[in-house]
C-alpha positions in Angstrom: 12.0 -19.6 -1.6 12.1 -21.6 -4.4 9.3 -22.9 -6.6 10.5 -24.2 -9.5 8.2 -27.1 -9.1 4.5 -25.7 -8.6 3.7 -21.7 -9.2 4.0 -20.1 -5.6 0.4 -19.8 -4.5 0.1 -16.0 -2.9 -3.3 -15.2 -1.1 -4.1 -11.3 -1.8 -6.3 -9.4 0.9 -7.9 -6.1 -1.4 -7.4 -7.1 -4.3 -10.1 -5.1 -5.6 -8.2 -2.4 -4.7 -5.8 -0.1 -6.3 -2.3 -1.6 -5.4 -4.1 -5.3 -5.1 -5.4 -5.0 -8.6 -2.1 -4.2 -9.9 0.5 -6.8 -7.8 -2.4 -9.8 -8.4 -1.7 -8.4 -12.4 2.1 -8.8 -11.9 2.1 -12.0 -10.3 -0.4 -13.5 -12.5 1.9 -13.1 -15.8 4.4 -14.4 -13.7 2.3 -17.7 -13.4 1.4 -17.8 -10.2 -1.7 -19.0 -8.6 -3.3 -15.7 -6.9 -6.5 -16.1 -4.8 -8.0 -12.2 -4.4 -10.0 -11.4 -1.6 -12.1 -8.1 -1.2 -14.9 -6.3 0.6 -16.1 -4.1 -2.0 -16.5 -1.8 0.4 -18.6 1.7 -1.3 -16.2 3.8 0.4 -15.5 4.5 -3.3 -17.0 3.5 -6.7 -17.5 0.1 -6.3 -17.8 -0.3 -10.2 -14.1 0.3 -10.6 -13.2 -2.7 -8.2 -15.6 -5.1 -10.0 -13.8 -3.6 -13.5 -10.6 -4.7 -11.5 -11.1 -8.1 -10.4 -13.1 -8.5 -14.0 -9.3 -8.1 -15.7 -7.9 -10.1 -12.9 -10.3 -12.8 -13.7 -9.7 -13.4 -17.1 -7.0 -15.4 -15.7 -7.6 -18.9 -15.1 -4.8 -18.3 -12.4 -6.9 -16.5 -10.2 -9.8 -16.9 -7.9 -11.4 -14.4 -5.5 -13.9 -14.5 -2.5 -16.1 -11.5 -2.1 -16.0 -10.9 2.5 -14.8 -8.3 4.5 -11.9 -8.9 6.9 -14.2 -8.5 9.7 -16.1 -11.9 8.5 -13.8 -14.4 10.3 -15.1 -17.5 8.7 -15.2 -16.6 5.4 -11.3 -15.3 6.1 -10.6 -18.5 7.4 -12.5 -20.9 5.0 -10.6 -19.1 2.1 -7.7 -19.1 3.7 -7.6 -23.0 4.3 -8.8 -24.0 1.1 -6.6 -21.8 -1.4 -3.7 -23.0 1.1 -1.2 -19.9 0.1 2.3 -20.2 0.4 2.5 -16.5 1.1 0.1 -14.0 2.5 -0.1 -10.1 0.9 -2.3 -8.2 3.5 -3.2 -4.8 1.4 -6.9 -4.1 2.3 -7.4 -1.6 5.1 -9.9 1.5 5.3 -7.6 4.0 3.7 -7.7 7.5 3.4 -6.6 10.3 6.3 -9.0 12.6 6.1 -12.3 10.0 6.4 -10.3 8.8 9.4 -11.6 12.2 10.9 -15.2 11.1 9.7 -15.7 7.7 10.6 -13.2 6.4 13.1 -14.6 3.5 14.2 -14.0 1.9 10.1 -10.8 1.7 11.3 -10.5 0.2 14.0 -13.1 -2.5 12.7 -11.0 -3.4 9.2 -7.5 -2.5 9.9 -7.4 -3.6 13.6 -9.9 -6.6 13.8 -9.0 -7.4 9.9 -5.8 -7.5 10.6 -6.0 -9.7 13.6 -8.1 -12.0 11.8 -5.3 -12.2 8.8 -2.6 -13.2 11.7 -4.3 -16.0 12.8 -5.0 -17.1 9.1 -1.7 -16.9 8.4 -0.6 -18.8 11.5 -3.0 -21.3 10.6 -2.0 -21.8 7.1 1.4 -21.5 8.4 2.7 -19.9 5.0 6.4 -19.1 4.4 6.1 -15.2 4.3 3.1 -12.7 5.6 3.7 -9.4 3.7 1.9 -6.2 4.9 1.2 -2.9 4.4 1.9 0.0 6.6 2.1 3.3 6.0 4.0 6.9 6.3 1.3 7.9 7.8 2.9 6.4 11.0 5.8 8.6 11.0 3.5 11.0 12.7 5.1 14.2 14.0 8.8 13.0 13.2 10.6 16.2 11.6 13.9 14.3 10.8 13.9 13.6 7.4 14.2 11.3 5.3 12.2 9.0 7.5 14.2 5.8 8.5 12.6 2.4 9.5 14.6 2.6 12.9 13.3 6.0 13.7 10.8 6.1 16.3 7.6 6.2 15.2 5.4 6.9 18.1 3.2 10.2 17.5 0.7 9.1 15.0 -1.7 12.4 14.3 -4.7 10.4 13.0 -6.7 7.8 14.0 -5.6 6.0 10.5 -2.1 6.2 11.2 -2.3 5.0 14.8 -4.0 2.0 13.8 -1.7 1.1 10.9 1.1 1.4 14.1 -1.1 -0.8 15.7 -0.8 -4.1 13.3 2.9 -3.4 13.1 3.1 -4.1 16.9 0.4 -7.0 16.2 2.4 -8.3 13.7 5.8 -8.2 15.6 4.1 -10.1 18.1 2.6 -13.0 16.0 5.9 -13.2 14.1 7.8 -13.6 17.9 5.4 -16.3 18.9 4.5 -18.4 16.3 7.9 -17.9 14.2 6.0 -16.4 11.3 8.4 -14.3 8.6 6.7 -11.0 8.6 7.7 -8.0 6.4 5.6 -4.6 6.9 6.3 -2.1 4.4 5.3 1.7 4.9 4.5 2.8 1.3 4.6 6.8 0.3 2.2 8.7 -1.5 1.1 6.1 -4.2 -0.8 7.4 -7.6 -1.0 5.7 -10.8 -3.5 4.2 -13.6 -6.7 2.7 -11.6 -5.8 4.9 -8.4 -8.3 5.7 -5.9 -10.6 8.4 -6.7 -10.3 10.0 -3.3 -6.5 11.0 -3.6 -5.3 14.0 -5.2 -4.2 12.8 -8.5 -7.9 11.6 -9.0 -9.2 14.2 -7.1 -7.6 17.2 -9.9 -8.2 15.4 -12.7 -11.6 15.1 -12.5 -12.0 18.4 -11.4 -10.0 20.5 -14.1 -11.4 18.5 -16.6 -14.9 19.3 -15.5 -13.4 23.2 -15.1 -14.0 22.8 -11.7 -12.0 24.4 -8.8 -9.2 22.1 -7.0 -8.5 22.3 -3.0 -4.9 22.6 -2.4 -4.0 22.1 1.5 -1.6 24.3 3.0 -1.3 26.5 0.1 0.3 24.5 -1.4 3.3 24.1 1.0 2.9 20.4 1.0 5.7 17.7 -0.1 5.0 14.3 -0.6 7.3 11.4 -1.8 5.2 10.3 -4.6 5.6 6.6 -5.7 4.4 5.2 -8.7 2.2 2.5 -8.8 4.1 -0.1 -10.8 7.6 0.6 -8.6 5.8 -0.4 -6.0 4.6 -3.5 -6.9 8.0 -4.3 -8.4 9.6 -3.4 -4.8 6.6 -6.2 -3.1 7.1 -8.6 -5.8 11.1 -8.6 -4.6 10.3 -8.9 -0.8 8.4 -12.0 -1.5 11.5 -13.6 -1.7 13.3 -12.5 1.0 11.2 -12.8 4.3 12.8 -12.1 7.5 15.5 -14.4 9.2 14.5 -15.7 12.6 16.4 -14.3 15.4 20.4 -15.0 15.2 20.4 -16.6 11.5 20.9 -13.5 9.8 23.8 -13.7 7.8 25.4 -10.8 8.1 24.1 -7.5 9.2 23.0 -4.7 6.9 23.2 -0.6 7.5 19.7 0.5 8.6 18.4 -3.0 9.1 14.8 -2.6 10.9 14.9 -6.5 11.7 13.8 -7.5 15.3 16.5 -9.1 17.6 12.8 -11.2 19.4 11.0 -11.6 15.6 11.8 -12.7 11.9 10.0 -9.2 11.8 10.8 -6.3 9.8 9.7 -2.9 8.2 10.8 -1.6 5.0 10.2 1.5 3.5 8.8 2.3 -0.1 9.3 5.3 -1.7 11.2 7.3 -4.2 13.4 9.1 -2.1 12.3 12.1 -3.4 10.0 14.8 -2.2 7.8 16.9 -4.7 6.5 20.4 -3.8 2.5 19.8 -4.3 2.6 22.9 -6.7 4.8 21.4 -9.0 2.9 18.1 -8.6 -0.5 20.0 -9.9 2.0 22.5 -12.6 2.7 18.8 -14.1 -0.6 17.7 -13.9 -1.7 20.7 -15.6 1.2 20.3 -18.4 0.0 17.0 -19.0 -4.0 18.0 -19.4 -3.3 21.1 -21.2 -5.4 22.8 -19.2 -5.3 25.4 -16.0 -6.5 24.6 -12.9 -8.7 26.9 -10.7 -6.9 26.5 -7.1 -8.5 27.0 -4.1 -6.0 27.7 -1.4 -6.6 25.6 2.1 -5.1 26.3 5.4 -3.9 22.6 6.6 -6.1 19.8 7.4 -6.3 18.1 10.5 -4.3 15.2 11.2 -2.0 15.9 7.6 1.1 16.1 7.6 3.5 19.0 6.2 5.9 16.7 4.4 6.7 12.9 3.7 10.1 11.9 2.3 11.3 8.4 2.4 15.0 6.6 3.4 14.7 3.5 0.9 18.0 2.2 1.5 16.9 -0.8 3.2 14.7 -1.7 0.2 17.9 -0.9 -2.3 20.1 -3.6 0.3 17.3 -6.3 0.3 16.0 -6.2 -3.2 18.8 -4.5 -5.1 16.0 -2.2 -6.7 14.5 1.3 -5.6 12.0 3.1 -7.5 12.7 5.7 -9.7 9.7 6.5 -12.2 9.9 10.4 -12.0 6.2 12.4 -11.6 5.8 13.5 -15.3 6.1 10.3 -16.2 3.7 8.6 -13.6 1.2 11.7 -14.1 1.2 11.6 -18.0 0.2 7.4 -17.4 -2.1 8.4 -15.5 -3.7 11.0 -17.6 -3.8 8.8 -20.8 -5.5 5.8 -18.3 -7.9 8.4 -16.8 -9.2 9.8 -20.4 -9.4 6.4 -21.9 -11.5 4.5 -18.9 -14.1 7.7 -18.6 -13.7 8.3 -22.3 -12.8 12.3 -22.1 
């Protein structure tokens, strides 16, 4: 993909959000043209998103449009008029455990949003459609570390089954209408301008304000933590190398997830490392000075005991995998956390 001529144009779907905000950031000071667009849902504190797209916007590179995904039209009309080269689908209704709340959010932004975002990108007919999946589908699977070519079909909550969902969607607008399409199941993300319903957030907040922290499992949890920036770094590579159609690949890689019917393919991103949730919360604490008050949990509906990720494919395609280890990412986060609240 080259273009050396005019910046590559990339349309952004959440934006507003956590890994949005930072990939629009990366490929703004790489002088592209990025157009954000974002529901500003209140699932969580909507002033943090505007702060977001306030820094994004002080970029003359970058535009936004304020819809949900459900809003066809506005989807469409933005679409057609930023005229993207390359589609980054983030937005979704995140989070496993409000999946057990309020299903039907699902189903509404990540099912009928994504749909809406195929048919976009078909329209536009851009050069790559990037989206994100998660672990989450990896279900029940046991074998570990997970593998894009393992199966993937016992999803354990509503969430994860309808992130399954616009992988198959996907596969099958990529088959029809020849449409590169790379899905990439991210791990346990955390970082500066995280969500405040994940954990990192989540204990932060609450051993600051001496406050007791809920720790799932007790604490017999492992989670391949990624680090917000790797990640970026590991989409901002896959821009560049969509999917070959059928029978023009040039030569085969080890692990390859690429459909023999689709230029269609998952990829993995994660650290290839699992972290016992203890020692997650023993650096945390390191890092605040301060002890935390735990409140041992039996395990929640729908979680999972472990997540570990095989990121080989990403090392073959992009020649990078991430490697930022948790004391780093926690102590950025700490330092970002006490300097936006001002504690």
């Amino acid at each position: 993909m080259t273009h050396a001529q005019s910046p590559l144009r990339v349309f952004i779907t959440g934006s507003a959000g956590f890994i949005g905000f930072h990939l629009a950031q990366r490929l703004l000071q790489e002088g592209m043209r990025v157009h954000g667009f974002d529901g500003m849902t209140d699932y969580y504190d909507v002033t943090l998103k505007q702060r977001r797209h306030e820094i994004l916007a002080q970029s003359a590179q970058f535009s936004a449009s304020c819809a949900m995904l459900q809003d066809n039209t506005a989807l469409e009309g933005a679409v057609k008029q930023f005229a993207p080269d390359v589609i980054v689908h983030l937005a979704a209704q995140a989070g496993v455990r409000h999946s057990l709340e309020n299903p039907r959010a699902y189903v509404d932004s990540n099912i009928i949003g994504t749909f809406n975002i195929l048919e976009a990108a078909r329209q536009a007919q851009v050069a790559h459609l990037l989206m994100a999946s998660t672990s989450s589908v990896y279900g029940a699977n046991t074998q570990m570390p997970f593998a894009e070519t393992d199966k993937a079909d016992t999803p354990l909550t509503i969430y994860a089954a309808t992130k399954k969902a616009t992988e198959a969607m996907g596969h099958s607008h990529a088959h029809i209408w020849n449409i590169p399409v790379t899905m990439f199941r991210f791990f346990t993300v955390y970082g500066p301008w995280g969500r405040p319903d994940m954990a990192l957030f989540k204990f932060t907040k609450a051993i600051l304000d001496g406050k007791p922290i809920d720790i799932y499992n007790n604490g017999e949890m492992y989670r391949d933590f990624t680090y917000v920036d790797d990640l970026v770094t590991a989409i901002r590579l896959l821009i560049d190398v969509p999917p070959p159609a059928p029978g023009h690949q040039s030569k085969p890689l080890k692990g390859d997830s690429l459909s023999p019917a689709a230029p269609f393919r998952v990829v993995n991103i994660g650290n290839s490392d699992k972290v016992r949730l203890l020692d997650f919360v023993a650096t945390l604490e390191a890092k605040l000075g301060l002890t935390a008050q735990r409140n041992y949990m039996p395990m929640q509906t729908g979680d999972v005991p472990a997540t570990w990720a095989n990121a080989d494919l990403l090392r073959s395609l992009t020649g990078y995998a991430p490697q930022t280890r948790i004391h780093d990412g926690i102590g950025a986060f700490v330092d970002w956390y006490r300097d936006y609240y001002q504690v």
